[in-house]
ZAMARGU-4260 file (C-alpha; in steps of 0.2 Angstrom, whole numbers, plus 5000, padded with zeros to 4 digits):
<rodrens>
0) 5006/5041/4786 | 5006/5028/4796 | 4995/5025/4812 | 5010/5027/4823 | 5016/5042/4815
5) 4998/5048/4814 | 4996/5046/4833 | 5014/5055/4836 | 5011/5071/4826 | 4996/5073/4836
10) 5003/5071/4852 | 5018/5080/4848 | 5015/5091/4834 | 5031/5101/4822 | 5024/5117/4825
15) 5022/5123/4845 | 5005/5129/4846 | 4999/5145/4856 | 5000/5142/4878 | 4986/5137/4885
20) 4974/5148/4894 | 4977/5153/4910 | 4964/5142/4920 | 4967/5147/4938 | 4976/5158/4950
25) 4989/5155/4961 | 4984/5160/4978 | 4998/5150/4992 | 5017/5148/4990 | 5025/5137/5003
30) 5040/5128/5006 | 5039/5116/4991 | 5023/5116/4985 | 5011/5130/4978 | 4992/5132/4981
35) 4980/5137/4966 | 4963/5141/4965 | 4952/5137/4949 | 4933/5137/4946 | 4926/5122/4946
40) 4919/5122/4928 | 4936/5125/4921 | 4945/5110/4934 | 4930/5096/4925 | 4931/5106/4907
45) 4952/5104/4907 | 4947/5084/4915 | 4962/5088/4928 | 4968/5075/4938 | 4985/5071/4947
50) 4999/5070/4937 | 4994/5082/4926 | 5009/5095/4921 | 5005/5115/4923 | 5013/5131/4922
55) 5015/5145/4933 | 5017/5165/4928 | 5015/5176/4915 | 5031/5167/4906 | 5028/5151/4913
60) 5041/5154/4924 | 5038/5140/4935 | 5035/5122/4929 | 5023/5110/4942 | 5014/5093/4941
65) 4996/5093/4951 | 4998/5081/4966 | 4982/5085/4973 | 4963/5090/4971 | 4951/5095/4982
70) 4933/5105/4985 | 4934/5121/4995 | 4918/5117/5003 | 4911/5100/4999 | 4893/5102/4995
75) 4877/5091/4989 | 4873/5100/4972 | 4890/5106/4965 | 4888/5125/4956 | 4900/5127/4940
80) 4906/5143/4951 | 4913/5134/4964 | 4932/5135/4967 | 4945/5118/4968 | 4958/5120/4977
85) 4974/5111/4969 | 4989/5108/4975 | 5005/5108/4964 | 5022/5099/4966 | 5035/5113/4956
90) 5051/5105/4946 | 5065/5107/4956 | 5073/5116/4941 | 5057/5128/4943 | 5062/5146/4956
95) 5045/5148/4966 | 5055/5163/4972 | 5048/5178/4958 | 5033/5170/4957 | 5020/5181/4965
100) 5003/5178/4972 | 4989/5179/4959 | 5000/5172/4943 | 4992/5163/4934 | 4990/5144/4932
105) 4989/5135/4915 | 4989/5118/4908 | 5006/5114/4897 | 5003/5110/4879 | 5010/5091/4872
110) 5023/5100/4865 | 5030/5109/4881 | 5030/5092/4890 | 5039/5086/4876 | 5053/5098/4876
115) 5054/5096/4894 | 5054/5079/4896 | 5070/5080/4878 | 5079/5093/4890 | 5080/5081/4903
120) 5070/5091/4914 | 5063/5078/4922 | 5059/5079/4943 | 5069/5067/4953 | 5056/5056/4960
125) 5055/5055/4977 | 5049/5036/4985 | 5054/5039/5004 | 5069/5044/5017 | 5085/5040/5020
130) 5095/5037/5037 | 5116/5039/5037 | 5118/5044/5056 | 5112/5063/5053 | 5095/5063/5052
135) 5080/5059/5037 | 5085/5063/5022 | 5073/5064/5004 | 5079/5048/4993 | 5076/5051/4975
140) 5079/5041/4959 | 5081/5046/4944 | 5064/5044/4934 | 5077/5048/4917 | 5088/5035/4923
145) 5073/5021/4923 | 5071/5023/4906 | 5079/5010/4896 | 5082/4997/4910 | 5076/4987/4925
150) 5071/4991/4940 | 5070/4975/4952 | 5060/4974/4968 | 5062/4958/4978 | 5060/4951/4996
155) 5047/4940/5004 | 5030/4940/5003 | 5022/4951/5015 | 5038/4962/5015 | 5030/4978/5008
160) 5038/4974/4989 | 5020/4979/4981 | 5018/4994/4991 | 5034/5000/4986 | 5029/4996/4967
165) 5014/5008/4970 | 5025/5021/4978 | 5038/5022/4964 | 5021/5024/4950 | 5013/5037/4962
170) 5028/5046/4962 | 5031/5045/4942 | 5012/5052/4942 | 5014/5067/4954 | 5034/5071/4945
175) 5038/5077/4925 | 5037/5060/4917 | 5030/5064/4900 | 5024/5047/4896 | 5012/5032/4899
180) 5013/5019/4913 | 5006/5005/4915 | 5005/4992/4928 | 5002/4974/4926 | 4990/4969/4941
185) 4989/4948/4944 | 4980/4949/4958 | 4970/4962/4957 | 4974/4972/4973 | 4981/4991/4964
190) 4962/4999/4962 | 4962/5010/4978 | 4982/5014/4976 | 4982/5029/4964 | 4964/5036/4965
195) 4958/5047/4950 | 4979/5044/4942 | 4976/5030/4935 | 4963/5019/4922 | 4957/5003/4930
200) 4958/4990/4915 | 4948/4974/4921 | 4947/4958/4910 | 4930/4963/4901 | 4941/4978/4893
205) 4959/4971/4892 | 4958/4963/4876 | 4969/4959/4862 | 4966/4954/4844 | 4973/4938/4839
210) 4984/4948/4825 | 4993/4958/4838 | 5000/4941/4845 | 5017/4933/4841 | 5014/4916/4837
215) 5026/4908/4852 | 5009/4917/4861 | 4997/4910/4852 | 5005/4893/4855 | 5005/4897/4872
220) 4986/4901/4872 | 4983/4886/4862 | 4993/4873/4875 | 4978/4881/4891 | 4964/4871/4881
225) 4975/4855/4869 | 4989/4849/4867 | 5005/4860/4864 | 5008/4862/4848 | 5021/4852/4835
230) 5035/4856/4827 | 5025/4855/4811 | 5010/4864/4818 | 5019/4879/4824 | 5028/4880/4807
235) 5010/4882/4800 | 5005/4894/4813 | 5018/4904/4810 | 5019/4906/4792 | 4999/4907/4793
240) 5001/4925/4805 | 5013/4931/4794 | 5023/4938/4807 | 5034/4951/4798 | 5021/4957/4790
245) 5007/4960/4802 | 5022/4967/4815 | 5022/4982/4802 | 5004/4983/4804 | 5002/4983/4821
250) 4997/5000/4828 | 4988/5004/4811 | 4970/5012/4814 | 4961/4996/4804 | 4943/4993/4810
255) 4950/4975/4814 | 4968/4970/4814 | 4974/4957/4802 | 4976/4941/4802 | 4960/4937/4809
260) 4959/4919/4820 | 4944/4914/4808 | 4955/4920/4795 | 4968/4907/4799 | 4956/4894/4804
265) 4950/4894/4785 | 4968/4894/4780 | 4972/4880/4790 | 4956/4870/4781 | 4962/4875/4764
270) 4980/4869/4767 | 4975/4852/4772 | 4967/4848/4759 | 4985/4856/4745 | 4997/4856/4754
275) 5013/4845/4762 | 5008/4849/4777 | 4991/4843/4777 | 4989/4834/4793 | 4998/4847/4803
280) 4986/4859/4795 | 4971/4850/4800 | 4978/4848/4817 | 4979/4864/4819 | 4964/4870/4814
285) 4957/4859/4826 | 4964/4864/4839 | 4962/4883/4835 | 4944/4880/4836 | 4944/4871/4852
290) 4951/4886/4858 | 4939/4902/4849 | 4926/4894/4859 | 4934/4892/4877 | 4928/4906/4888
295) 4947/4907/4899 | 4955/4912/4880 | 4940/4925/4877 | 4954/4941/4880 | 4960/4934/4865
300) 4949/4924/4854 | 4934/4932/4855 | 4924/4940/4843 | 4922/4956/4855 | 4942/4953/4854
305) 4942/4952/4835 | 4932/4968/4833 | 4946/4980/4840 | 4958/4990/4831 | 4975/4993/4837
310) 4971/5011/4839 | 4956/5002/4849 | 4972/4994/4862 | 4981/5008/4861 | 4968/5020/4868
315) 4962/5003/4883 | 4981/4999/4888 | 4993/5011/4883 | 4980/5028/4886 | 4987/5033/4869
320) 4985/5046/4859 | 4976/5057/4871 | 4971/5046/4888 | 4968/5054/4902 | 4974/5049/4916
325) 4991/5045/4907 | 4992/5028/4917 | 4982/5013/4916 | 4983/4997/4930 | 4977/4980/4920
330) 4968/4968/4932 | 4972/4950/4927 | 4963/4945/4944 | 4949/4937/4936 | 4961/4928/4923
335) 4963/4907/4921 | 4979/4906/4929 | 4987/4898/4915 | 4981/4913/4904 | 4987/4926/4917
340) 5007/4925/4912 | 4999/4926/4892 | 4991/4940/4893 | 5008/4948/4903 | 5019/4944/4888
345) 5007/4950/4874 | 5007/4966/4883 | 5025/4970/4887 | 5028/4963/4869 | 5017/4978/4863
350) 5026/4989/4876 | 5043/4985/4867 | 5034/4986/4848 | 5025/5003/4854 | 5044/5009/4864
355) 5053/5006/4847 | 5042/5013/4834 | 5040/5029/4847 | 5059/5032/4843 | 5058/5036/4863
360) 5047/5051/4858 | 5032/5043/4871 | 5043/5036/4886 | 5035/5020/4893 | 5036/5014/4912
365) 5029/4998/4914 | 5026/4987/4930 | 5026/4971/4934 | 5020/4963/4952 | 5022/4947/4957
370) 5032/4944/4942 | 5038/4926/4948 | 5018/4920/4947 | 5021/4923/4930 | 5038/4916/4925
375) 5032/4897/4929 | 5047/4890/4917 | 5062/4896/4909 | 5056/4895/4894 | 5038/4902/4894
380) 5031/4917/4883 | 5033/4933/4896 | 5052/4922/4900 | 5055/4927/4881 | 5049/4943/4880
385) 5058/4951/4898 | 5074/4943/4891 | 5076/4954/4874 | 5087/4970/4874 | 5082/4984/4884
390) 5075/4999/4873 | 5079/5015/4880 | 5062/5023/4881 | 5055/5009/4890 | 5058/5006/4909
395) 5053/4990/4916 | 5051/4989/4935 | 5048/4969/4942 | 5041/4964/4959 | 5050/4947/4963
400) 5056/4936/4978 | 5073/4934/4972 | 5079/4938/4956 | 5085/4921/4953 | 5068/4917/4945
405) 5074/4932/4934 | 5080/4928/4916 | 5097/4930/4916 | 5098/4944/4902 | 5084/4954/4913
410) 5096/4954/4929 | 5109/4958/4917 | 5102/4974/4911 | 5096/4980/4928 | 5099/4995/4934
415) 5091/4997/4951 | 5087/4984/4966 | 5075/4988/4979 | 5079/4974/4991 | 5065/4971/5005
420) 5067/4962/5022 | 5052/4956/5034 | 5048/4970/5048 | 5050/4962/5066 | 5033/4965/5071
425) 5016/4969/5064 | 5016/4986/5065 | 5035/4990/5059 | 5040/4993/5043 | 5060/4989/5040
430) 5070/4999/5028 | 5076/4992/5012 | 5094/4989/5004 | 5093/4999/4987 | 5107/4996/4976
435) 5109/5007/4960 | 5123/5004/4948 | 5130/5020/4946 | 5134/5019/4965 | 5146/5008/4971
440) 5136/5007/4991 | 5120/5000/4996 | 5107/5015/5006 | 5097/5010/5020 | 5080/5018/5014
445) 5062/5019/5020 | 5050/5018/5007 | 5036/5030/5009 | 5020/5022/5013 | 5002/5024/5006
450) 4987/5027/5018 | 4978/5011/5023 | 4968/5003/5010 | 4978/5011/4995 | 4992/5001/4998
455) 4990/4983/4990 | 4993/4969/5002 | 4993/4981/5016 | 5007/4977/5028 | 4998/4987/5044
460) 5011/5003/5042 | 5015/5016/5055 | 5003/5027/5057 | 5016/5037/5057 | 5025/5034/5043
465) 5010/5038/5033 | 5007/5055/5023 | 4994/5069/5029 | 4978/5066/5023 | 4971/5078/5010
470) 4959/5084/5024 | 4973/5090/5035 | 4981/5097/5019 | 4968/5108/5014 | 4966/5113/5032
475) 4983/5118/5035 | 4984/5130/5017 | 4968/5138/5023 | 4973/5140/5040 | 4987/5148/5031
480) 4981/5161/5021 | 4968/5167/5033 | 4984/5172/5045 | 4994/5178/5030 | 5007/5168/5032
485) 5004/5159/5015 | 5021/5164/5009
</rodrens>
């Protein structure tokens, strides 16, 4: 069995194993959303966070995603009897109606969010309000629809595009997606924006073996610290990497992936000395060594890179098979900036490897801010890799000023464009165009904003534009239930 095939079966196994316990109890139903009360001991035990898909009712009647946690009474010295209050989003699909106070609350297994996600019961996911003359209105996309094509966000810096690009994944992580996300961080700024949801990759972790890498990549890589590579020197490289082979090998569960950068090192040492491409050989070589010992190629060339396994990347990028929180923000902040746009096409390359030998079983949303920072020519690596095909388990969302810095083929598949437009003073926030290709109009729309200091490049919101805190949250169910009017 292979390792992909390994990881799959465990995730989603043929036979649907017994329902979970229940955990919790249910203990507030409102207008669309339900409050449950579990112990604290079994909250830490179950590693619950939001985002995380539950059932609710003896027959699982009701289907819900956790949107929020929080203490009843904070306190110094938490006690494994203490009760968490969690708040739960239900699927829209889901009739809160016959579900009574006191059912019981119980995480899903892999294979119910599998099924649900196959059916199509996915939540549409909500990313702010729209205005057509008769008042606010929820405005939803499809998070199905996303899947197997591009969702563009562009406008002018300052215009709000990465704030919307942290709405659209919180909302993936509070509705039914039953995948992974990602979300490829240039600058740095997502690490308040999704709290416990989400894994914060920085450079020290976001490693990548030289065997994962395509050797258009390596080349890349090898043109930060010597000259670019010649024709004949490429031809070396990439008959050294052995490209369709190792592609087959990729996500196999080796203690090291193959080939190895001193592997080929030696190679290139024993072909200059038998081979008719001696020179080019030697050359390269060279040049590979110049680069194993430059600290800005060190996500790459390292020997702390060189020791991980693919099941080691998949587990620190892709929160495969089992990570918890499903989503993971990789921080290129601290990054050369030549290296930056490398390390983005190494990534989304695996996105599309790991997409394809899924067969769509393990959906894939991956984000990209700032994308033009990292789309310095026409023909550089992450150019290559966002022009490919789209696959349809795998969504891409780009943060851009203008799609013309877009490849072509990338526009082409597009789906969704989120257009942005400067606000007129500091503290308004304008609506944006969104226009989706199943709908021949463009909707004025206001994206829901994050609370100050979640937000990336905060663009000073409306206070009141901005969500209730979890404070006034919990305050409002408890004021709730003590007057009875919970229901």
């Amino acid at each position: 069995m292979s390792a992909f095939a390994r990881i799959a079966s465990e995730i989603f196994p043929d036979e649907a194993p017994e329902p979970a316990a229940p955990i919790g109890t249910v203990i507030a139903i409102l207008r669309d959303s339900i409050t449950a009360a579990i112990p604290r001991q079994q909250a830490e035990a179950q590693a619950l966070l939001p985002g995380t898909p539950v059932a609710l009712g003896q027959g699982a009647e009701v289907y819900g995603t956790i949107a929020a946690l929080d203490a009843l009474v904070p306190v110094t010295a938490p006690h494994p009897d203490d009760i968490v209050i969690v708040e739960i989003d239900p699927s829209p699909m889901s009739d809160v109606t016959a579900l009574p106070i006191g059912a019981p609350l119980r995480p899903l297994t892999p294979t119910e969010r599998h099924a649900i996600h196959t059916e199509g019961v996915v939540a549409p996911l909500p990313i702010g309000e729209a205005d057509w003359g008769a008042g606010p209105v929820p405005f939803v996309l499809d998070a199905q629809a996303l899947l197997g094509a591009n969702l563009i966000l562009t406008g002018e810096v300052g215009s709000g595009k990465s704030c919307s690009l942290a709405v659209i994944f919180r909302s993936l992580l509070r509705t039914r997606f039953s995948g992974r996300l990602l979300l490829i961080d240039p600058s740095s700024g997502f690490a308040q924006s999704f709290g416990g949801g989400a894994d914060i990759v920085d450079v020290e972790a976001a490693l990548i073996p030289f065997g994962m890498m395509a050797p258009e990549q390596v080349a890349a890589a090898i043109g930060v610290v010597a000259e670019p590579l010649s024709l004949g020197e490429f031809a070396v490289l990439r008959g050294l990497m052995r490209r369709s082979e190792s592609a087959a090998q990729t996500f196999r569960p080796a203690s090291s992936v193959s080939p190895s950068l001193s592997a080929v090192i030696d190679a290139c040492h024993h072909r200059a000395e038998s081979s008719d491409f001696g020179e080019a050989a030697r050359s390269l070589g060279a040049k590979l060594s110049v680069a194993a010992h430059d600290p800005r190629l060190r996500p790459f060339f390292s020997e702390a890179a060189s020791a991980l396994s693919a099941a080691d990347v998949l587990q620190n990028v892709f929160r495969l098979p089992d990570g918890r929180p499903p989503m993971s923000v990789l921080q290129l902040g601290a990054l050369d900036d030549e290296v930056r746009p490398i390390m983005a096409a190494v990534v989304v390359d695996l996105a599309q490897q790991l997409s394809a030998m899924a067969g769509q079983q393990i959906p894939l949303m991956v984000g990209l801010d700032s994308a033009e920072e990292l789309l310095a020519s026409d023909t550089g690596p992450l150019t290559d890799v966002l022009s490919r095909p789209t696959l349809p388990g795998l969504g891409v969302c780009l943060d851009v000023v203008s799609q013309d810095v877009l490849p072509a083929k990338l526009s082409a598949q597009t789906s969704v464009v989120i257009d942005h437009a400067l606000g007129q003073g500091a503290e308004e926030v304008a609506a944006v165009d969104i226009a989706q290709r199943d709908k021949p109009f463009v909707e004025q729309v206001m994206i829901s904003r994050l609370k100050p200091g979640a937000c990336p490049h905060p663009a000073h919101p409306a206070a009141s534009s901005m969500p209730p805190s979890r404070e006034d949250l919990l305050a409002s169910i408890v004021d709730a239930w003590q007057s009875g009017s919970a229901r």
